[in-house]
Every structure is written in C-alpha cells, then in structure tokens.
C-alpha positions in Angstrom: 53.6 -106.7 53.2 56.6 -106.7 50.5 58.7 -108.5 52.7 56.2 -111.1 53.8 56.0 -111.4 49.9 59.6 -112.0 49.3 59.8 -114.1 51.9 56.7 -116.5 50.8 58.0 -116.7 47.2 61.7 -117.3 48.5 59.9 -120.1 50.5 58.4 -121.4 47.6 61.1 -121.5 45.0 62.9 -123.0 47.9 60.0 -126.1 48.5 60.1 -126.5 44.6 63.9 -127.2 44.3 63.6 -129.6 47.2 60.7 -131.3 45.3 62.7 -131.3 42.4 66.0 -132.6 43.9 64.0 -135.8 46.1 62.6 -136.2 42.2 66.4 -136.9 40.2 67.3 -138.8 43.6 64.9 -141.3 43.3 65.6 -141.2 39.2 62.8 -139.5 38.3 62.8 -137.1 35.4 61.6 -133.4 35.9 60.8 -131.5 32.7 60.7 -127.7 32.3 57.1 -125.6 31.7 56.8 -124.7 28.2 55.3 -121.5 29.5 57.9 -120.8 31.9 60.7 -123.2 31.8 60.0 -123.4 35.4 60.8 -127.2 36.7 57.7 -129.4 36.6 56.9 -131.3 39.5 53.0 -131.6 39.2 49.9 -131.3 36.8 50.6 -127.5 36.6 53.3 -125.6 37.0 54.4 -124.1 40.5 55.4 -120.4 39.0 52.5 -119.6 36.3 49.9 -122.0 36.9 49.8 -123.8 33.5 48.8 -127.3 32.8 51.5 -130.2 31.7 49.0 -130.8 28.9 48.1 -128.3 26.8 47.7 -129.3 23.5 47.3 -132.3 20.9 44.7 -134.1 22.7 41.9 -135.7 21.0 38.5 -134.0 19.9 37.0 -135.5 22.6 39.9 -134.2 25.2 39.0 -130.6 23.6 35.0 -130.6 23.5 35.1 -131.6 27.4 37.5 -129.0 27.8 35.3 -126.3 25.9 31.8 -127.7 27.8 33.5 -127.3 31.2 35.2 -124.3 30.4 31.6 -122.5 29.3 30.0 -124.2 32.4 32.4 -122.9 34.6 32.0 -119.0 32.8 28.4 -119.5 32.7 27.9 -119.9 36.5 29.1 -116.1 36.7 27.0 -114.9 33.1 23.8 -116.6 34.5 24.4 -114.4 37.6 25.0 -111.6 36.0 22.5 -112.2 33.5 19.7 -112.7 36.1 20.7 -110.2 38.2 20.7 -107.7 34.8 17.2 -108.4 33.8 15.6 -108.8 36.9 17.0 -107.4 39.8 17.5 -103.7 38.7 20.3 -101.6 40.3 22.0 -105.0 41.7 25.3 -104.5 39.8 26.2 -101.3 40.3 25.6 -102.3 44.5 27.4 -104.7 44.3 30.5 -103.1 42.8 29.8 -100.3 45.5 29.8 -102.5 48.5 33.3 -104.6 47.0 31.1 -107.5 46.0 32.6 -107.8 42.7 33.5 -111.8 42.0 29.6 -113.1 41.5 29.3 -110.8 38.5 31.0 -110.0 35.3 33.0 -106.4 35.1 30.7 -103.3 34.6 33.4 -102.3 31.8 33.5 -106.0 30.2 29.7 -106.6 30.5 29.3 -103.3 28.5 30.9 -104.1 25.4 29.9 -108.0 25.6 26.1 -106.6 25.7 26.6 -104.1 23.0 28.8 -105.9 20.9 26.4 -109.1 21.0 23.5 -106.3 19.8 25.3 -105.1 16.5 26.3 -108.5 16.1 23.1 -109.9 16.3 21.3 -107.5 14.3 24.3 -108.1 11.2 24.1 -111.7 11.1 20.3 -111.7 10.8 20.3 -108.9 8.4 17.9 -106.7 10.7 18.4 -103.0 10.6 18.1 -100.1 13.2 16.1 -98.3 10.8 14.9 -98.1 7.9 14.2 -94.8 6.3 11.2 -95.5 3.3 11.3 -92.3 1.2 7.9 -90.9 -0.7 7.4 -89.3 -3.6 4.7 -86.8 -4.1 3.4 -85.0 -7.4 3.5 -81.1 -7.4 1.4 -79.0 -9.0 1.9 -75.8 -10.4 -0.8 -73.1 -9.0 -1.1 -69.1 -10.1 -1.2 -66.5 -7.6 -1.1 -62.9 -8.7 1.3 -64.2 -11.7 3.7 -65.9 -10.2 3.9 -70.1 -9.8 4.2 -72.0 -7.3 4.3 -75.6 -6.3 1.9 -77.2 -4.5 1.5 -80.5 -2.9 -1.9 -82.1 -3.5 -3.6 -83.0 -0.3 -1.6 -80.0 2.3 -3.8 -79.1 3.7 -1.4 -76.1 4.9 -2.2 -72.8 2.5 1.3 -71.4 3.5 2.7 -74.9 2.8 4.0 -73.8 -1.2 7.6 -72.9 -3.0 7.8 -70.3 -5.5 8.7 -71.9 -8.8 12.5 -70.8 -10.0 12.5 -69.6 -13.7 14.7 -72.3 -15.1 11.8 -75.2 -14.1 10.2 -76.4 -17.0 6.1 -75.6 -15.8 5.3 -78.0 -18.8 6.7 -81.4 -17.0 5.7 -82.5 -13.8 7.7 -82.2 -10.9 7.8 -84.2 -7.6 8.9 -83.4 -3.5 10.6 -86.0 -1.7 10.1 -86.9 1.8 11.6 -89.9 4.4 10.0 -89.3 7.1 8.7 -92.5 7.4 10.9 -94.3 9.9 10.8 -98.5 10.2 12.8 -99.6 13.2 14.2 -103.3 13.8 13.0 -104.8 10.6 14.4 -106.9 8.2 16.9 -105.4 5.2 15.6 -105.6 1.9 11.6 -105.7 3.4 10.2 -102.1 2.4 10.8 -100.7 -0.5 9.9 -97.1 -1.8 8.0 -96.0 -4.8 9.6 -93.3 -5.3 9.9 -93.3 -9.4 12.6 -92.8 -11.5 11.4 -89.6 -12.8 11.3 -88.2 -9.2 14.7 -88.9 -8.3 15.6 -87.2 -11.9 13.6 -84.3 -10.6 15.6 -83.8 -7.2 18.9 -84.2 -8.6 18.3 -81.2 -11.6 16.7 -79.2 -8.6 19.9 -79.6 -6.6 22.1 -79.4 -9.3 20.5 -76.0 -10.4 20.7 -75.0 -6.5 24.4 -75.8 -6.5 25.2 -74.5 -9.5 24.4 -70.9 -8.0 26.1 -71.7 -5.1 29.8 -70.5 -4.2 30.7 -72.1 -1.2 32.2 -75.3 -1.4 30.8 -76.7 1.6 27.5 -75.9 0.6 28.0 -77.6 -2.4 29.3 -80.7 -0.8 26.5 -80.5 1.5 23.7 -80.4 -1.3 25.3 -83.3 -3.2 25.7 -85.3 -0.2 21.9 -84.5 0.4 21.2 -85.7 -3.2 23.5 -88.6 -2.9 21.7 -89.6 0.1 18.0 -89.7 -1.2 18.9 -91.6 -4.5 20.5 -94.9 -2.0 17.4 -94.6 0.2 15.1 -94.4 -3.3 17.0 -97.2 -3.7 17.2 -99.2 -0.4 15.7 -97.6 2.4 17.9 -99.3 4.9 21.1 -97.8 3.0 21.9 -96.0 6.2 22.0 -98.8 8.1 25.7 -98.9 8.3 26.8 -95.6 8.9 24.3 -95.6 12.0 25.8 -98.6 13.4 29.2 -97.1 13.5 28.5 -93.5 14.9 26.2 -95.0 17.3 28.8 -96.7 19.8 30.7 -93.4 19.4 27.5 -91.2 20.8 27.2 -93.8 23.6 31.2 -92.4 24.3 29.8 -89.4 25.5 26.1 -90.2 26.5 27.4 -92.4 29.2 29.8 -90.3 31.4 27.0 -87.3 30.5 24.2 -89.3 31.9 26.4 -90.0 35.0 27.3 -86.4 35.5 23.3 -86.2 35.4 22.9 -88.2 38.3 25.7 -87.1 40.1 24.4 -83.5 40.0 21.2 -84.8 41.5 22.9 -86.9 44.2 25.3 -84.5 45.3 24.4 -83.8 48.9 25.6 -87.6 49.0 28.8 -87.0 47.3 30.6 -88.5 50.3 28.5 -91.8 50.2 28.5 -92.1 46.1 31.6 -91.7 44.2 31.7 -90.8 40.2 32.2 -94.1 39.6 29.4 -95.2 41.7 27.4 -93.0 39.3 29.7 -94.2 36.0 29.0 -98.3 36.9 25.5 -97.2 37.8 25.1 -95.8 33.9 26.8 -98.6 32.6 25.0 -101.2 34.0 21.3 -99.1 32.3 22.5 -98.7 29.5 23.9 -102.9 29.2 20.3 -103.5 29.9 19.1 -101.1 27.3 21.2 -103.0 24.7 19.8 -106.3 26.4 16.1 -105.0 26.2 16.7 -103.8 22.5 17.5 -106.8 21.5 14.5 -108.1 22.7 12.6 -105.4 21.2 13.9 -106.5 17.4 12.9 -110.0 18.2 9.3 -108.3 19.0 9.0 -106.4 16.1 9.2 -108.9 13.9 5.9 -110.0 14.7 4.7 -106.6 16.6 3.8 -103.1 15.3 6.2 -101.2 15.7 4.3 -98.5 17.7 3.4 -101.3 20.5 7.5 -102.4 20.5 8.2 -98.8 21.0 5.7 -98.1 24.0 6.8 -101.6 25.5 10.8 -100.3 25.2 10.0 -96.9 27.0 7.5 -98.6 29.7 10.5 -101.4 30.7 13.3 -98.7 30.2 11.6 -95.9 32.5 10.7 -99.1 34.8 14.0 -100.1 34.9 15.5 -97.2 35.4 13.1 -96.0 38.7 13.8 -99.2 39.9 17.5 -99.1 39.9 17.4 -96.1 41.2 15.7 -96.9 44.4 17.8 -99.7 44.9 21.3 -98.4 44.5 20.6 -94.9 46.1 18.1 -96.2 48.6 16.2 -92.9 49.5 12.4 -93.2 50.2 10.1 -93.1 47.0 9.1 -89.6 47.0 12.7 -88.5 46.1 13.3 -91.5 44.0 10.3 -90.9 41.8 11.1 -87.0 41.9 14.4 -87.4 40.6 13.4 -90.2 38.3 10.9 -88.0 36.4 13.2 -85.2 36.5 16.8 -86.5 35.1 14.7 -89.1 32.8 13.3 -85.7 30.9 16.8 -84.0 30.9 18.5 -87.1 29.7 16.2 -87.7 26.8 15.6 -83.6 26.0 19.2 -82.9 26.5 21.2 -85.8 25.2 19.2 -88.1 23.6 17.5 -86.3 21.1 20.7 -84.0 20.4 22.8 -87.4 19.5 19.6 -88.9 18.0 20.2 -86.0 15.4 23.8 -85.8 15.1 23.8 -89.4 14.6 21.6 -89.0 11.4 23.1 -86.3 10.5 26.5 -88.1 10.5 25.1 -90.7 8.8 23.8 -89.1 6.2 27.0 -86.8 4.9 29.9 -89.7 5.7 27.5 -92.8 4.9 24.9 -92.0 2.5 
C-alpha cells in the first residue's frame, strides 16, 4: 500500500506541473496557495484542499457561507440527535458495526452535550441545586440537673445535646439545618429565614468547638463548615459553582466505572464486545442523561420538583433497558435481569458515593 501511495502522489504532483506548465504556455498566470504555496490551478488547491477565496468577501459572501456551513453540520447533528433521543443504544451499534460517518464521535458528542448543559444552565442563571438552610429555636430543658437543648416539635426523645457550660442558658439559641434541597431552579428564587441572630449563634458554637480543638485540620474543617452555612444563610444557591466544577470531574471516573459494570456482566461475550464497545455504550447514556437533564430544568420551571424527578428516573431507567437490548441484543429476560441488577449497583455504588463526595467537595474548596 505505501508504494501505491508514492506512486499516486508522484502521479499527481506530476499532472499538477503539467497543468501548470500548459497554463504559462498559453500566458496564463498561476498563483501560489496561501496555505501551502502549492501552485494554483483551480478553485482549491491540489495539495491541501483550500479555497482560492478565503477571506474579504462581503457580509453577504460570509452569512451564505455560515448558513451552508451549519446546514451541511446539521444533516449529521439531526442524525445524531434523533438517533440520541429516540432510538436508544443506536450509537454505540453503530460505532460497533464501523458505521461511524452518519453520526457525530461518541468522544466529541460527549463534551458538546455536557458542555451545552453547564452552558445552558450559566447563561439562564438556573442552578443544580439550591440548598435553603432553616433555622430552628432551641430550648433549654432539665433532666436530673443537667440542660439540654431541645428542638421544639422532635418528636424523637433521644433527639437532644447536652448544653456546654460556657452557653449562656439566659439567651436563646438556634440549630441549623439544609436539608432542604431545590434542584434546577432559578438563582436568587428562595431565600432562607434563617436570622441574623442564628448565624451569630453557630459561629460562637463553632468557635467555642474550635477553640478546644488541637488539630489543625479539624479546625479548618469546622470553619469551613461555619464558612459554608453563613453563604447559604445568605444565598442558598452559593454552592452552585463549586458543584458545577467537581461534577465533570466525578463523571471522569463514573464513566469508565460504569463500563467496567457492564463489562463484568457481559463477560461471557468478551469476544463479541470489546471495552470500548462497553466505554461508547456509557458514553452515549450518559450524553443522553445530560440531554434529558436539560430537559428536566426546562420542566421544573413550571413542574414540582418531585414530578421532574420521578419523570428523570422513569426516561433514564427506560432508556437505559432499552439500549441495552439493542446493543447487546440478548432476549428480554436477561436484558431486564441485568438491567435491574447493574442499574442498583451503579446508583448504590457510584452514584451515591460521588453524589456525596461531590458535596462534600463543594462545601470545603467552594463554600
């Protein structure tokens, strides 16, 4: 094959320098590629392939350009598109049976998808989370002389602190709480009534905590913690930022891990399914995942959020089974088997382990 390569490009520099020398012969002027410097003898250029015209044109040279340049790309994103959303587990066959030019690379359509999400969600100020913290009033209770602080309404007896010494009994005291999670709404729409006095109450509780303390870390750790609740007391979507940088770096790991998953399951057909098989096969759920969640902010914005949750998991599980049959094509018995089975190790095992790191990241390098 090399030498019938040599030997084509010897025959083409050849047919060019004929081209060029019937050209001068007949007076004609021949002007070198500005790419290249390769003689011109056409529209484009016989050794790179660029156009004689490339710039300085008018506006309306340039906006035809641009609307047949998107046509042109958009014939293979609507494919891709299409064959994304609604025929799941289409991708990853294709790349597996070598029909790759219809569609947009596994890779490439990855970070378009996921980059378009964070994107999205910046520009129209719409945050991943929201994190609405509550204050609630303590009240000091007696039991065999020594205090304790209570939370009006537990209902859970064992559900009390002992009161340290240096806490002023005569001043009242609040807990602080975020456990109240908003997802996909718009920054700046909760806010928490958490007063002043409150926040001035956790910080001399966790100043009096630190100030026994001798390890640094710990210290660092309780002021980071105090840090943290004063910007959500302040804006609840104040970790908004910090979770949209650590979590493209989970995804770093969750999606080799969750083709590992399915490879272990697949394994008696290692010989018909490759890693990558597996590795284009996760990449191509977890584009549409980015796809769907997009969606799912657009619902929420007029949804409850319970209802855009249960809608996310339905499609996503949906998806997923789907896929599944297609691009591994056993009967449905195994496929739903499977399914139900890596589905509960994926989300037990990985998802809720980098749900938590995430946060926890968040919260001591962004709060």
């Amino acid at each position: 094959m090399d030498g019938l390569d040599a030997i084509s490009e010897t025959a083409g520099a050849a047919a060019v320098e004929m081209a060029v020398a019937a050209i001068v012969e007949r007076g004609g002027k021949v002007h070198p590629c500005t790419n290249c410097a390769a003689p011109l003898i056409g529209p484009y250029c016989a050794a790179c392939g660029q156009p004689i015209e490339t710039h300085r044109r008018s506006v309306l040279h340039l906006l035809h350009d641009f609307v047949k340049d998107v046509a042109s790309f958009d014939s293979r994103i609507l494919r891709t598109a299409r064959a994304l959303l609604f025929n799941p587990g289409e991708l990853p066959l294709a790349f597996r049976e070598g029909r790759t030019q219809p569609y947009v690379p596994a890779v490439r359509l990855y970070l378009f998808v996921s980059l378009a999400f964070f994107v999205i969600l910046g520009f129209t100020h719409i945050a991943i989370v929201q994190f609405v913290p509550e204050a609630h009033l303590e009240k000091v209770v007696v039991i065999n002389g020594q205090h304790y602080l209570v939370t009006p309404g537990d209902n859970d007896p064992d559900d009390k602190a002992k009161a340290p010494r240096w806490l002023d009994l005569t001043k009242p005291h609040y807990s602080m709480s975020a456990n109240n999670m908003i997802f996909f709404a718009r920054e700046g729409a909760y806010h928490s009534n958490v007063p002043d006095a409150a926040v001035r109450d956790i910080e001399s509780k966790i100043d009096h905590e630190s100030g026994t303390a001798r390890d640094p870390k710990a210290i660092w750790f309780k002021t980071t913690v105090r840090r943290t609740m004063e910007s959500l007391a302040k804006d609840p979507a104040a970790l908004n930022g910090a979770l949209t940088a650590w979590i493209p770096r989970a995804l770093f790991f969750l999606l080799p891990a969750f083709a590992l998953l399915v490879a272990v399951f697949y394994w008696r057909q290692r010989k018909k399914f490759y890693f990558v098989d597996h590795l284009v096969f996760s990449l191509s759920f977890h584009t549409f995942a980015f796809a769907f969640l997009l969606i799912a902010a657009g619902l929420a914005q007029f949804m409850s959020g319970y209802a855009v949750a249960t809608i996310t998991a339905v499609v996503l599980s949906l998806y997923l089974l789907l896929a599944m049959k297609r691009f591994y094509a056993q009967n449905w018995f195994w496929t739903s088997t499977k399914f139900m089975i890596i589905e509960f190790f994926y989300v037990t095992s990985f998802i809720f382990p980098a749900v938590i790191t995430i946060l926890v990241m968040a919260v001591l390098y962004g709060g």
